[in-house]
PQR file of N, CA, C, O and H, with PARSE charges and radii, in Angstrom:
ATOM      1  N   UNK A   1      90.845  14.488 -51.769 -0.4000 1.5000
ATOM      2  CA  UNK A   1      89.450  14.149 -51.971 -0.0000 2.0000
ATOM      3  C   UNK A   1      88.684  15.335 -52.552  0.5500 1.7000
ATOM      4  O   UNK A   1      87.730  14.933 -53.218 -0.5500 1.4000
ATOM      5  N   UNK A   2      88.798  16.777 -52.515 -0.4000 1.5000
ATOM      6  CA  UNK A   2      88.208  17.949 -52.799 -0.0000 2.0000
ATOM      7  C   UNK A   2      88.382  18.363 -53.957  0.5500 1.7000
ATOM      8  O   UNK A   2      87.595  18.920 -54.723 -0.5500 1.4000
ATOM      9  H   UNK A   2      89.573  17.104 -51.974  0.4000 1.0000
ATOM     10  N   UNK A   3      89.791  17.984 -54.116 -0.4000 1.5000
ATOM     11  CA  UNK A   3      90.002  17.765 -55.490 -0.0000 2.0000
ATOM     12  C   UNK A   3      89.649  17.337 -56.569  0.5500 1.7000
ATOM     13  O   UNK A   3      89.534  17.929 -57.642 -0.5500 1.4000
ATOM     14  H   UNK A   3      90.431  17.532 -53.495  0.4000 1.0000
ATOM     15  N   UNK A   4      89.414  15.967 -56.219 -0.4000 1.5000
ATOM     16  CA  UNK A   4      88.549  14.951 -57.259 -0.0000 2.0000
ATOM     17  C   UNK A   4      87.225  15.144 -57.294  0.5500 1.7000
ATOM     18  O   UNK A   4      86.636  14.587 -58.221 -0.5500 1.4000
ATOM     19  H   UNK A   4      89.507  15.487 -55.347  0.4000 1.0000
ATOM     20  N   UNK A   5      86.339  16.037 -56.234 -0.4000 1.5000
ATOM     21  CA  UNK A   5      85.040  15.992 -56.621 -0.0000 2.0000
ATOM     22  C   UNK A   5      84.788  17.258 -57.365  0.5500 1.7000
ATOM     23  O   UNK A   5      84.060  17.197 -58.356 -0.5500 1.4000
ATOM     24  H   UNK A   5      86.818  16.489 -55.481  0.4000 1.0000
ATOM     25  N   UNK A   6      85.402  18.615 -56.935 -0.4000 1.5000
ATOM     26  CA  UNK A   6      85.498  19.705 -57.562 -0.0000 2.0000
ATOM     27  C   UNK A   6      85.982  19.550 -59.383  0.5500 1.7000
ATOM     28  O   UNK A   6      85.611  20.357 -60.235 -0.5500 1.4000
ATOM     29  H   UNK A   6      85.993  18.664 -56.130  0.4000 1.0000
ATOM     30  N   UNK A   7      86.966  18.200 -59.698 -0.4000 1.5000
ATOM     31  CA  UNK A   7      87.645  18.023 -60.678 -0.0000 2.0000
ATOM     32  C   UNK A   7      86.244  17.311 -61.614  0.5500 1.7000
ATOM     33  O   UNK A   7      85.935  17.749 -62.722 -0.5500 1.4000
ATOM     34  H   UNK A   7      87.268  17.544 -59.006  0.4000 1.0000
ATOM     35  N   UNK A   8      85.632  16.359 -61.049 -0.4000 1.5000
ATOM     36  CA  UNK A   8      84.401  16.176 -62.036 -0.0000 2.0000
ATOM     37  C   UNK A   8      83.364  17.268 -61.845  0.5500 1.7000
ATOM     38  O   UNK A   8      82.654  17.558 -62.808 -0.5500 1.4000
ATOM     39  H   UNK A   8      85.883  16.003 -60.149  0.4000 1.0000
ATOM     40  N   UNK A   9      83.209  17.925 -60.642 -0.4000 1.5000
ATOM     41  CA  UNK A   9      81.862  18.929 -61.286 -0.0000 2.0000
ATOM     42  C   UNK A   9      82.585  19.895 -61.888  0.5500 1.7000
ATOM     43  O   UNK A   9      81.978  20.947 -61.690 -0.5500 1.4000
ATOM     44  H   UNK A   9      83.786  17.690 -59.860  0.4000 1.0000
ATOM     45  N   UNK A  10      83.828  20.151 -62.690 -0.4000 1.5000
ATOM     46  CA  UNK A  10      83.869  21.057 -63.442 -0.0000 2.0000
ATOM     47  C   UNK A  10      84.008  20.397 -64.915  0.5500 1.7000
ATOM     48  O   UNK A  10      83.905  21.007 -65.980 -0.5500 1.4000
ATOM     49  H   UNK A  10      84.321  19.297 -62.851  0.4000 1.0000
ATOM     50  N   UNK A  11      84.222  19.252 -64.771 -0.4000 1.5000
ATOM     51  CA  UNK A  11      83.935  18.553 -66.316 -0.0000 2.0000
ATOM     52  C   UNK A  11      82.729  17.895 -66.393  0.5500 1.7000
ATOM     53  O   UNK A  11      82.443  17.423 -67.493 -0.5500 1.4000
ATOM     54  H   UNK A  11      84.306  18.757 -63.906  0.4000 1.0000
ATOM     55  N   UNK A  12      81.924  17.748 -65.446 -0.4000 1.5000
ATOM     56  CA  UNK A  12      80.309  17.913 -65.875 -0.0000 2.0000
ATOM     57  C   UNK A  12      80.569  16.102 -65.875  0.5500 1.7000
ATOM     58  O   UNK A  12      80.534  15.636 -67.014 -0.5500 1.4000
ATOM     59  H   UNK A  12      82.156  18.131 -64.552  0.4000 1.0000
ATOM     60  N   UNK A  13      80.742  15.383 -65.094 -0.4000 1.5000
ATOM     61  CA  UNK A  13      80.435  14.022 -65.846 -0.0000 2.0000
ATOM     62  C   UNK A  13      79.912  13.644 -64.546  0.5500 1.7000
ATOM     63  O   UNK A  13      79.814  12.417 -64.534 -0.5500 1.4000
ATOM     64  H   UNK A  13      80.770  15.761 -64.168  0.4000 1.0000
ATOM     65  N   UNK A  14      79.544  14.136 -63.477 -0.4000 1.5000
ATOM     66  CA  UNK A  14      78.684  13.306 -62.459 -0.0000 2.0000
ATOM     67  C   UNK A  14      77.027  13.477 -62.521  0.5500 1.7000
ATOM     68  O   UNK A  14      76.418  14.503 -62.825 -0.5500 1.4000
ATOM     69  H   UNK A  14      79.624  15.132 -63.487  0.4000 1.0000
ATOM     70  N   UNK A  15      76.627  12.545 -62.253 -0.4000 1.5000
ATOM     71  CA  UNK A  15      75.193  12.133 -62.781 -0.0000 2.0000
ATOM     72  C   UNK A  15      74.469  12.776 -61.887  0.5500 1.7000
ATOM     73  O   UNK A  15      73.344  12.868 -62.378 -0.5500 1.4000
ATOM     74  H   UNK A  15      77.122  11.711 -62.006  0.4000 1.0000
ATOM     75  N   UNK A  16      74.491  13.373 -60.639 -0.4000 1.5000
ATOM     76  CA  UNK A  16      73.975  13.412 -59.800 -0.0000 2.0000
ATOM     77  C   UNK A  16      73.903  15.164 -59.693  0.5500 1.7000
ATOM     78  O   UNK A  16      73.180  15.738 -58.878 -0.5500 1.4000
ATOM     79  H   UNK A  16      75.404  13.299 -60.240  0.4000 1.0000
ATOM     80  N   UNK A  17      74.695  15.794 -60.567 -0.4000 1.5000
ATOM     81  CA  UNK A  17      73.995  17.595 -60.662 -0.0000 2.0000
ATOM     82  C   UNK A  17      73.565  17.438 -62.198  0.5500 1.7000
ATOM     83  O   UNK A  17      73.149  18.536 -62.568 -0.5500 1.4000
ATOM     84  H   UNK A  17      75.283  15.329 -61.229  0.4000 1.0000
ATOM     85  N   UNK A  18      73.503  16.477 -63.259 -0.4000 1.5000
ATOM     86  CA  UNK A  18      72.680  16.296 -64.583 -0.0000 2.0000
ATOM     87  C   UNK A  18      71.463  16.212 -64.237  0.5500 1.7000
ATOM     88  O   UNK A  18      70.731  17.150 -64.551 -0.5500 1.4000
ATOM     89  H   UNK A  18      73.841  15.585 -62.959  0.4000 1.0000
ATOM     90  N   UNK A  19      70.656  14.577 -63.174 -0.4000 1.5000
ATOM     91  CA  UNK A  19      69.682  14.143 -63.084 -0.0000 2.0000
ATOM     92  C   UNK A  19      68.855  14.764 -61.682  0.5500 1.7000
ATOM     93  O   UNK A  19      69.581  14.919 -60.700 -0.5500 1.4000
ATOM     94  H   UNK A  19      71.250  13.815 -62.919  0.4000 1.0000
ATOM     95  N   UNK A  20      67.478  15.108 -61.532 -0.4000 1.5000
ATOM     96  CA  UNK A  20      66.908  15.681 -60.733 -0.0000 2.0000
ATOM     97  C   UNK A  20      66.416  14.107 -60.318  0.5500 1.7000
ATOM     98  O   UNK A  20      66.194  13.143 -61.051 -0.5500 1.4000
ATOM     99  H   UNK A  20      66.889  14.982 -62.330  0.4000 1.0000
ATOM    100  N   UNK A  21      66.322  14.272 -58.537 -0.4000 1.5000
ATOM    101  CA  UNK A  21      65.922  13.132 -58.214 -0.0000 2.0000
ATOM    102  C   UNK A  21      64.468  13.138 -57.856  0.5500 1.7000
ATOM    103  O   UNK A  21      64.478  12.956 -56.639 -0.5500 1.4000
ATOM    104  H   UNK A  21      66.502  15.055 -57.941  0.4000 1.0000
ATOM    105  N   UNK A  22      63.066  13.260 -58.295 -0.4000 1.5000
ATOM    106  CA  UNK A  22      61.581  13.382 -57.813 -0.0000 2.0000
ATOM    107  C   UNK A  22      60.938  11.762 -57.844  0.5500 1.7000
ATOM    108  O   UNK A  22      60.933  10.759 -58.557 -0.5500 1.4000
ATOM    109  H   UNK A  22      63.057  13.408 -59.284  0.4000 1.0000
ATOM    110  N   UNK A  23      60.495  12.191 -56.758 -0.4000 1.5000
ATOM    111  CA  UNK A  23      59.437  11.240 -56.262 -0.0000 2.0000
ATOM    112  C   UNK A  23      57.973  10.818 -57.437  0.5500 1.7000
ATOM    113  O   UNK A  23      57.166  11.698 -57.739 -0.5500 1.4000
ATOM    114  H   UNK A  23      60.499  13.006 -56.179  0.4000 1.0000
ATOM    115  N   UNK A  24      57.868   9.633 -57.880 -0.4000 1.5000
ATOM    116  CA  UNK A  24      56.935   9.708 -58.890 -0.0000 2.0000
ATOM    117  C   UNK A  24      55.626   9.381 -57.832  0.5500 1.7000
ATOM    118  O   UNK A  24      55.641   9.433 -56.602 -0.5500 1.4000
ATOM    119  H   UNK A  24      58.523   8.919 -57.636  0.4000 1.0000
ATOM    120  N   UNK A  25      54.556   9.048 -58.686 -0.4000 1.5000
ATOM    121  CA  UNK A  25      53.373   9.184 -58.511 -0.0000 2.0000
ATOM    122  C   UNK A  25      53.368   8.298 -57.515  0.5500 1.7000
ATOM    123  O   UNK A  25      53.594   8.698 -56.373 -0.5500 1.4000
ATOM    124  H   UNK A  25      54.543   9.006 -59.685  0.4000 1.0000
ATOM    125  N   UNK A  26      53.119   6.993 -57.760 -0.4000 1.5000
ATOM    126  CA  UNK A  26      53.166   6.080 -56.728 -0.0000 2.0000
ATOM    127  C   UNK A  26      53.960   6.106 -55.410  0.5500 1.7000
ATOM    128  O   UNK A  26      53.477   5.730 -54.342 -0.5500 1.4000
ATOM    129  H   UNK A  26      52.935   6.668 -58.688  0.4000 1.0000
ATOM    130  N   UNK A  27      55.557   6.705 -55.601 -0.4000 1.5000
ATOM    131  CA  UNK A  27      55.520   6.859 -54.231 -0.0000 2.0000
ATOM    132  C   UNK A  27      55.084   7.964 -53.714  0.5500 1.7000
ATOM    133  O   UNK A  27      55.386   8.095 -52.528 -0.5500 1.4000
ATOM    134  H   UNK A  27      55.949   7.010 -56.469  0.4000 1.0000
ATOM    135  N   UNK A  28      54.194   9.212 -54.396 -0.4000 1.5000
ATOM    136  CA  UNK A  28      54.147  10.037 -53.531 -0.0000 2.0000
ATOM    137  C   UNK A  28      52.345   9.383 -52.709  0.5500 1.7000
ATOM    138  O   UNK A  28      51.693   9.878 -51.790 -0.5500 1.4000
ATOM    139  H   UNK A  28      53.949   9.106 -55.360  0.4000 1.0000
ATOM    140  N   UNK A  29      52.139   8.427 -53.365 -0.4000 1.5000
ATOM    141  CA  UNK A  29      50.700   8.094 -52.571 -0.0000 2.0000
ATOM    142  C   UNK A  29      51.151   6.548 -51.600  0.5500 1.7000
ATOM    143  O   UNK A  29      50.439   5.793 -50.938 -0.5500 1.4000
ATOM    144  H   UNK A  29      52.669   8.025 -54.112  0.4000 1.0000
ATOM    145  N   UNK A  30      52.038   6.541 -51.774 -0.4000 1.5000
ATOM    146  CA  UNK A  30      52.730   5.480 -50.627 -0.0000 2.0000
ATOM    147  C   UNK A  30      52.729   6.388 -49.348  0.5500 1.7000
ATOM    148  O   UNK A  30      52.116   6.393 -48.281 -0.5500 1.4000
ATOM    149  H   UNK A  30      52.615   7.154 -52.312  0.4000 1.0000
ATOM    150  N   UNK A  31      53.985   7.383 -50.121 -0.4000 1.5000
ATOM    151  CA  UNK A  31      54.235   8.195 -48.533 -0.0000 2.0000
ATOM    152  C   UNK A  31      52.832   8.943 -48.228  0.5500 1.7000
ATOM    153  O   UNK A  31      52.818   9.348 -47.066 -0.5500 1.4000
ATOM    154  H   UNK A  31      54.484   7.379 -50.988  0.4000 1.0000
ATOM    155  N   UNK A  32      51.589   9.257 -48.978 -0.4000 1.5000
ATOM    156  CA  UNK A  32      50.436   9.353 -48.501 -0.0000 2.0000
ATOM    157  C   UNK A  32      49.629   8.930 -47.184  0.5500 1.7000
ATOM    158  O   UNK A  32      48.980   9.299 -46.205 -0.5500 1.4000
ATOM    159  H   UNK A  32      51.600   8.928 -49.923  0.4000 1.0000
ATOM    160  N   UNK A  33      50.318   7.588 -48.115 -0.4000 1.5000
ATOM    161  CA  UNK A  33      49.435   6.342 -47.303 -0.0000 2.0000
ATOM    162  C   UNK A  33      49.844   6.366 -45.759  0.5500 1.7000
ATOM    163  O   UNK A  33      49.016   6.314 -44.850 -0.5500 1.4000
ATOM    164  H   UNK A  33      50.845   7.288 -48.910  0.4000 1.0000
ATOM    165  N   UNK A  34      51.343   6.457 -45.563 -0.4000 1.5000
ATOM    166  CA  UNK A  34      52.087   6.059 -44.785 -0.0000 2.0000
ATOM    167  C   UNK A  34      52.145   6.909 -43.747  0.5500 1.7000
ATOM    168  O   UNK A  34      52.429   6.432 -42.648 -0.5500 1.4000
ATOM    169  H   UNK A  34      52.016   6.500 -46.302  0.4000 1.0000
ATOM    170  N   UNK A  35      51.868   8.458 -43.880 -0.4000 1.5000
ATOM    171  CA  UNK A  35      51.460   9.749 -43.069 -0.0000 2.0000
ATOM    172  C   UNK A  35      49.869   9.333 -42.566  0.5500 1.7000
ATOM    173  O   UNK A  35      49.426   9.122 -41.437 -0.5500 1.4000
ATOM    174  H   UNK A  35      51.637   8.846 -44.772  0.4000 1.0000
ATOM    175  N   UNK A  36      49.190   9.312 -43.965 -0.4000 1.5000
ATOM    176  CA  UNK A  36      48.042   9.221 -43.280 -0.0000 2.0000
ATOM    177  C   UNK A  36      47.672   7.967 -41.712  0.5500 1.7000
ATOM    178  O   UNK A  36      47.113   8.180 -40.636 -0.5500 1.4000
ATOM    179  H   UNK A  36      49.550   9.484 -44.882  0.4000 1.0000
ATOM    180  N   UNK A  37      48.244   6.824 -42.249 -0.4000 1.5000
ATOM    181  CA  UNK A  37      48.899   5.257 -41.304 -0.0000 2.0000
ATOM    182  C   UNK A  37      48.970   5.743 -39.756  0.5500 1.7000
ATOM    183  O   UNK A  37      48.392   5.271 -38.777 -0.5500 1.4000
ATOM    184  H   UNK A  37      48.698   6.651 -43.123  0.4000 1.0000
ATOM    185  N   UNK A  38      49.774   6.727 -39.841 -0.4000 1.5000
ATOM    186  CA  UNK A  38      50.945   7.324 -38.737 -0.0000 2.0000
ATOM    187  C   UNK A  38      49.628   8.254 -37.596  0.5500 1.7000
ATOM    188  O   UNK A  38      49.311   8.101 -36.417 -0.5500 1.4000
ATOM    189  H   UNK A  38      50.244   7.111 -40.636  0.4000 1.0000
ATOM    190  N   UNK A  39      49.237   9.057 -38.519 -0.4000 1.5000
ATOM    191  CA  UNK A  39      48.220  10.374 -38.154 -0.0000 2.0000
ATOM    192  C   UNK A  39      47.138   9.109 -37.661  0.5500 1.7000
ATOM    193  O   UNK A  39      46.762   9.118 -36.488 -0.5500 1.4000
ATOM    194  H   UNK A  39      49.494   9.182 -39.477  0.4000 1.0000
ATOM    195  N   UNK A  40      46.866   8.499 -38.186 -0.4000 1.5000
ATOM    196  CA  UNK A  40      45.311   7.426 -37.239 -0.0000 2.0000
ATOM    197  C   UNK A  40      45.815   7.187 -36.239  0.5500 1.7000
ATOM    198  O   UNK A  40      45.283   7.697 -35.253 -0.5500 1.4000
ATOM    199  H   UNK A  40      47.172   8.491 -39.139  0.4000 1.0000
ATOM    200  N   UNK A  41      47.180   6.229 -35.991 -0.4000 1.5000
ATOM    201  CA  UNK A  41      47.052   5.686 -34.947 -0.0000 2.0000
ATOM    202  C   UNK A  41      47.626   6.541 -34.378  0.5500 1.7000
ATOM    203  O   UNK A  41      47.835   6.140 -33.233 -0.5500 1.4000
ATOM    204  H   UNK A  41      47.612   5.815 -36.792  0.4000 1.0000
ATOM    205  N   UNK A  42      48.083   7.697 -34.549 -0.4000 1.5000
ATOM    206  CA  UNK A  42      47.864   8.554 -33.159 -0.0000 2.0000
ATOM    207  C   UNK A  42      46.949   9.557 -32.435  0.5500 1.7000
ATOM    208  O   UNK A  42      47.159  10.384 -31.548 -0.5500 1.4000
ATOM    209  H   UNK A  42      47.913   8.023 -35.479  0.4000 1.0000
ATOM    210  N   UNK A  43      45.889   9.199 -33.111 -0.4000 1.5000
ATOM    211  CA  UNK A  43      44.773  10.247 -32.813 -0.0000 2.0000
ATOM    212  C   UNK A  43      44.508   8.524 -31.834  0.5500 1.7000
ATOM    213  O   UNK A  43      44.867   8.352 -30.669 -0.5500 1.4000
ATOM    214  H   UNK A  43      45.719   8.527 -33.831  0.4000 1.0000
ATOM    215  N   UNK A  44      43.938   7.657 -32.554 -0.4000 1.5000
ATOM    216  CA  UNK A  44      43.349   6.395 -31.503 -0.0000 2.0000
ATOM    217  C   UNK A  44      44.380   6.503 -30.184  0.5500 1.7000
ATOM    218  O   UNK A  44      44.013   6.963 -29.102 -0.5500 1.4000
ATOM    219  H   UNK A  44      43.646   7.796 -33.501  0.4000 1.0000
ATOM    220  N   UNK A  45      45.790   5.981 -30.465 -0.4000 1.5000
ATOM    221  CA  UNK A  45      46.732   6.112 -29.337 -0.0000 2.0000
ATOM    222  C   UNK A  45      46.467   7.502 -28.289  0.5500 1.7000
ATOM    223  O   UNK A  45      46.990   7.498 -27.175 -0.5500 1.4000
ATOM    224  H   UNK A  45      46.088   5.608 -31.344  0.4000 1.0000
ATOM    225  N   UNK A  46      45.669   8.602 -28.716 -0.4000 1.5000
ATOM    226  CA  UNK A  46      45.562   9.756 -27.971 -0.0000 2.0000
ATOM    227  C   UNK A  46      44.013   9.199 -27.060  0.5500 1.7000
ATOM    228  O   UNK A  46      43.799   9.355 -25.858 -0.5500 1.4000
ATOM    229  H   UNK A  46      45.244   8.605 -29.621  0.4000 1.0000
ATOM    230  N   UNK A  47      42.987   8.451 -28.211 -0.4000 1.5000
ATOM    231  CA  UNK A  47      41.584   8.315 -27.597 -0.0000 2.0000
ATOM    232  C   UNK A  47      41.942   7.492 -26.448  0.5500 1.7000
ATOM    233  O   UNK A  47      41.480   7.620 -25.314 -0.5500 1.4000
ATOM    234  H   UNK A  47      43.161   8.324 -29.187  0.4000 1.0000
ATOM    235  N   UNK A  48      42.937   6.503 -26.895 -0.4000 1.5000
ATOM    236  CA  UNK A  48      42.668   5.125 -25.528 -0.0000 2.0000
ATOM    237  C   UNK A  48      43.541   5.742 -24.540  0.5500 1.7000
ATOM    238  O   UNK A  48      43.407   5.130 -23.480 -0.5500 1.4000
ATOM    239  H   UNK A  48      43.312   6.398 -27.816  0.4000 1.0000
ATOM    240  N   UNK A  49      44.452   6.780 -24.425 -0.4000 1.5000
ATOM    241  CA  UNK A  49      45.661   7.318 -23.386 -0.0000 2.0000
ATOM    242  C   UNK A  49      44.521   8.080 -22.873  0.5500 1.7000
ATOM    243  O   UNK A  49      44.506   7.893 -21.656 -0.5500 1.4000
ATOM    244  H   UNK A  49      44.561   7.278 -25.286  0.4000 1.0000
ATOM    245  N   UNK A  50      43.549   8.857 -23.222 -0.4000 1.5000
ATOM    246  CA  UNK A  50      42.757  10.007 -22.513 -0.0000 2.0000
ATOM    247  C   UNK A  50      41.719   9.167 -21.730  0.5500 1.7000
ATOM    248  O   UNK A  50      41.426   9.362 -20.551 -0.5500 1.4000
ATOM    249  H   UNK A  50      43.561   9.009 -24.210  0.4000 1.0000
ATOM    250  N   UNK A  51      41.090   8.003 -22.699 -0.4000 1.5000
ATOM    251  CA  UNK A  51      39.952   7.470 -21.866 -0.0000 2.0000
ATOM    252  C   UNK A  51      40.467   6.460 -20.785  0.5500 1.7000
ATOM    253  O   UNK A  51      39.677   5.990 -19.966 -0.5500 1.4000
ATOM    254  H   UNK A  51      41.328   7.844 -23.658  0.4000 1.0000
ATOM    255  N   UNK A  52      41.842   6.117 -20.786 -0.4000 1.5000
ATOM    256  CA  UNK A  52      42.452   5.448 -19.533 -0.0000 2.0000
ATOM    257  C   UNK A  52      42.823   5.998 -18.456  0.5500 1.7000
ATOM    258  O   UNK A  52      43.150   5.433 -17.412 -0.5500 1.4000
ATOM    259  H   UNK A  52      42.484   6.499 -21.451  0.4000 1.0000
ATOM    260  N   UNK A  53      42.765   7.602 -18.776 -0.4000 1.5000
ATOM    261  CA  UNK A  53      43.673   8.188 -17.630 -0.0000 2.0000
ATOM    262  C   UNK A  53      42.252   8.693 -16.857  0.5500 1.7000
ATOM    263  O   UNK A  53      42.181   8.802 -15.633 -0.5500 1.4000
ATOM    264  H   UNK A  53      42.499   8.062 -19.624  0.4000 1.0000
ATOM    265  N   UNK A  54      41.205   8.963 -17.722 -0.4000 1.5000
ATOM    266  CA  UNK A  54      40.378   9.437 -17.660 -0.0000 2.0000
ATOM    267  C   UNK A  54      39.368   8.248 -16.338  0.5500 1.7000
ATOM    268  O   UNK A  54      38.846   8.717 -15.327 -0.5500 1.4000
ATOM    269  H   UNK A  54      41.263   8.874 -18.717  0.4000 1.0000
ATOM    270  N   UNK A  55      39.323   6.876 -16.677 -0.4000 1.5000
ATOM    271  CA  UNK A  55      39.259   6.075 -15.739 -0.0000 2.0000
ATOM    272  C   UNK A  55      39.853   5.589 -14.638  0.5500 1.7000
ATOM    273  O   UNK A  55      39.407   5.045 -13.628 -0.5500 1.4000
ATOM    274  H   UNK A  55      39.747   6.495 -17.499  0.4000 1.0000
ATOM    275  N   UNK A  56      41.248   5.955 -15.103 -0.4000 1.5000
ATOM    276  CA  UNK A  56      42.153   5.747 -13.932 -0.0000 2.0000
ATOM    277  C   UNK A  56      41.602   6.872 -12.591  0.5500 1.7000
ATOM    278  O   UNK A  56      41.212   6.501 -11.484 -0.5500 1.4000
ATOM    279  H   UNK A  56      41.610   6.397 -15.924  0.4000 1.0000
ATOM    280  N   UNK A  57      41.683   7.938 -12.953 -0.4000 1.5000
ATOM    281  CA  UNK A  57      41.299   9.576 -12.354 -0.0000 2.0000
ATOM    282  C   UNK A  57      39.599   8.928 -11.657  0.5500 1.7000
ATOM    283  O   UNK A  57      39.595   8.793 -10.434 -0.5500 1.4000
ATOM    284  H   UNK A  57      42.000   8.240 -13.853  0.4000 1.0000
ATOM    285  N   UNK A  58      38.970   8.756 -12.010 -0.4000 1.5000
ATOM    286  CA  UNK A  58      37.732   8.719 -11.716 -0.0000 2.0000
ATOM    287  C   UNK A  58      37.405   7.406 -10.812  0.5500 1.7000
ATOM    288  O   UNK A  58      36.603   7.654  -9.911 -0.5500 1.4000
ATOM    289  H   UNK A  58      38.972   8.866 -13.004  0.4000 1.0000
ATOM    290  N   UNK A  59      37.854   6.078 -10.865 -0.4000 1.5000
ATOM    291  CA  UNK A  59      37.586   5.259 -10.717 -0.0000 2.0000
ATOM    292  C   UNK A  59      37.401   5.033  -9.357  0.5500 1.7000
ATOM    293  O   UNK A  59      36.877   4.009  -8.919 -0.5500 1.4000
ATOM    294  H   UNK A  59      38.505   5.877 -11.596  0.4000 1.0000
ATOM    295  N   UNK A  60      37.941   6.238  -8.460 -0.4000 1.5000
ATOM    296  CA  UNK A  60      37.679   6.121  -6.737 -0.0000 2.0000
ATOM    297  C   UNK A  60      36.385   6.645  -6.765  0.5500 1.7000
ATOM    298  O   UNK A  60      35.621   6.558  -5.805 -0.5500 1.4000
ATOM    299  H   UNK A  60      38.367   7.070  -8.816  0.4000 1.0000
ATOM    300  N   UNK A  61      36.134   7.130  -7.717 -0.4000 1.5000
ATOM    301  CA  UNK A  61      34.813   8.130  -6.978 -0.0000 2.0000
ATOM    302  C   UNK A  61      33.670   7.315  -7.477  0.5500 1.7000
ATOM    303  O   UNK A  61      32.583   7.549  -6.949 -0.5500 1.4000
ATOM    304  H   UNK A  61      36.755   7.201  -8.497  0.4000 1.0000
ATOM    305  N   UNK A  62      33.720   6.482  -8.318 -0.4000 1.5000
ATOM    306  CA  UNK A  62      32.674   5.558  -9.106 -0.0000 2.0000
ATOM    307  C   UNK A  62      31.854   4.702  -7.663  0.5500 1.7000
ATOM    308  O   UNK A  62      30.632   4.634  -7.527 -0.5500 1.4000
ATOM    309  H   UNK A  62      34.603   6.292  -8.746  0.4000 1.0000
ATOM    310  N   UNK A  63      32.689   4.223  -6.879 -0.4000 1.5000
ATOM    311  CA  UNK A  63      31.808   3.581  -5.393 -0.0000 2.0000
ATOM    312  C   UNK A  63      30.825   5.031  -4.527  0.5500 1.7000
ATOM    313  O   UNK A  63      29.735   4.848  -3.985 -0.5500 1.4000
ATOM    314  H   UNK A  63      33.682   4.278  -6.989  0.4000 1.0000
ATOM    315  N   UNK A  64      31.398   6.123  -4.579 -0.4000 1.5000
ATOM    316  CA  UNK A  64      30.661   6.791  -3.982 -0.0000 2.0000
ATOM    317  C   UNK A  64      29.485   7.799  -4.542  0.5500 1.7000
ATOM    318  O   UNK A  64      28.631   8.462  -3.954 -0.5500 1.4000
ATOM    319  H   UNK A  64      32.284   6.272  -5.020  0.4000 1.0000
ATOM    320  N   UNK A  65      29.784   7.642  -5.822 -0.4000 1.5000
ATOM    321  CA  UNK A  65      28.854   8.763  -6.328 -0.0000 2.0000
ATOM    322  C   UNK A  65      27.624   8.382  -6.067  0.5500 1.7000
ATOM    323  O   UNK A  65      27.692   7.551  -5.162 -0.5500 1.4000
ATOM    324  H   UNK A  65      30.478   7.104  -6.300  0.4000 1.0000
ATOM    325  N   UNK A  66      26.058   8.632  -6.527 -0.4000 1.5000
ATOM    326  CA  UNK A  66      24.866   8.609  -6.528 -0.0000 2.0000
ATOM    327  C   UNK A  66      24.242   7.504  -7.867  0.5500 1.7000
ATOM    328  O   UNK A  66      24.346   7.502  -9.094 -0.5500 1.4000
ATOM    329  H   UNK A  66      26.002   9.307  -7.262  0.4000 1.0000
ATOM    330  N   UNK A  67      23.702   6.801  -7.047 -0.4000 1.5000
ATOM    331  CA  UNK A  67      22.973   5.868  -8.727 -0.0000 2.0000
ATOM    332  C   UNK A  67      23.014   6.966  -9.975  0.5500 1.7000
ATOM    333  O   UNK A  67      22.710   8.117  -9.664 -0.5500 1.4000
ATOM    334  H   UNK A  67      23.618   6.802  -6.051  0.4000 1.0000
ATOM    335  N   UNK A  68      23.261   6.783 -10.956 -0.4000 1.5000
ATOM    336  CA  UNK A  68      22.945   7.527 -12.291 -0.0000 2.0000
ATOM    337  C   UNK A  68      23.899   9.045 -12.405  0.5500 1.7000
ATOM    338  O   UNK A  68      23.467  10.008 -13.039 -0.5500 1.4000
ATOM    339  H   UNK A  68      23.508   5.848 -11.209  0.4000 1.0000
ATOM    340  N   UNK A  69      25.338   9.067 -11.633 -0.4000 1.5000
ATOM    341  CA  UNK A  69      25.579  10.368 -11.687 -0.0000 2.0000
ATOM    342  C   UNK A  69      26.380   9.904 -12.907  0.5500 1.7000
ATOM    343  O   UNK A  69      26.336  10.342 -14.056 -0.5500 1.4000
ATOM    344  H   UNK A  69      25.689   8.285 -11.117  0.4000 1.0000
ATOM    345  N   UNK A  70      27.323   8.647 -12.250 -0.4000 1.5000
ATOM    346  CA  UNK A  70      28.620   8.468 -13.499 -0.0000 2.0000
ATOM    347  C   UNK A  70      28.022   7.546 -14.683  0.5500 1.7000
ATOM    348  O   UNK A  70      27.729   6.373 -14.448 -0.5500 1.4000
ATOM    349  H   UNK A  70      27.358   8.291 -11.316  0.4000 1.0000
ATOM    350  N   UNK A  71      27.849   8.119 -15.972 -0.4000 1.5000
ATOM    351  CA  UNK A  71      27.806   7.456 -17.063 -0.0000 2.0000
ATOM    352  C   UNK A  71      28.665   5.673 -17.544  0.5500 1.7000
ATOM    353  O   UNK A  71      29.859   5.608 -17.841 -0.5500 1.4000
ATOM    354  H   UNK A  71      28.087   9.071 -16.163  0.4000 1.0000
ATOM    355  N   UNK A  72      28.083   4.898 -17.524 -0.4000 1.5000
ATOM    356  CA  UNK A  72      28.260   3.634 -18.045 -0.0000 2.0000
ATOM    357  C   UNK A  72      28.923   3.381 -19.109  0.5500 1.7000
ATOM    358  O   UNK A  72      29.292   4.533 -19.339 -0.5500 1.4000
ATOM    359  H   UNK A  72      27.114   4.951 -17.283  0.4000 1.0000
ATOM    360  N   UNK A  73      29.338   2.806 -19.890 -0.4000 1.5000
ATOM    361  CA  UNK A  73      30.218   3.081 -21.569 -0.0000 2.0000
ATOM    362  C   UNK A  73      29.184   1.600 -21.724  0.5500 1.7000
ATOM    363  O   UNK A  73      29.151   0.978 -22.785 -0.5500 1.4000
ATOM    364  H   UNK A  73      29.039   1.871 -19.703  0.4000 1.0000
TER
END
């Protein structure tokens, strides 16, 4: 097998050390898209994990606090 691949890259006929493989325009604003996609829903997935834990944590003390201590949403 080492043979045969060493045997065409020394006669130059495989396509694949001729042709450079780049990403054109469109997909580089796909994979844009697709990072940017990723990066939202994990900032939201971070808002609703913090403001749940954040209620979870608090939610005993909500019966005892003072009219007007704990903020309403």
């Amino acid at each position: 097998m080492g043979f045969l691949v060493n045997h065409e890259l020394r006669r130059g006929t495989s396509p694949a050390c001729k042709v450079g493989v780049h990403a054109t325009f469109i997909q580089k604003v796909i994979i844009c898209m697709v990072a940017g996609f990723l990066a939202a829903c994990l900032i939201q997935w971070r808002k609703v994990f913090a403001e749940g834990a954040d209620d979870a944590l608090n939610k005993g003390y909500a019966h005892t606090a003072p009219p007007g201590f704990i903020k309403k949403r």
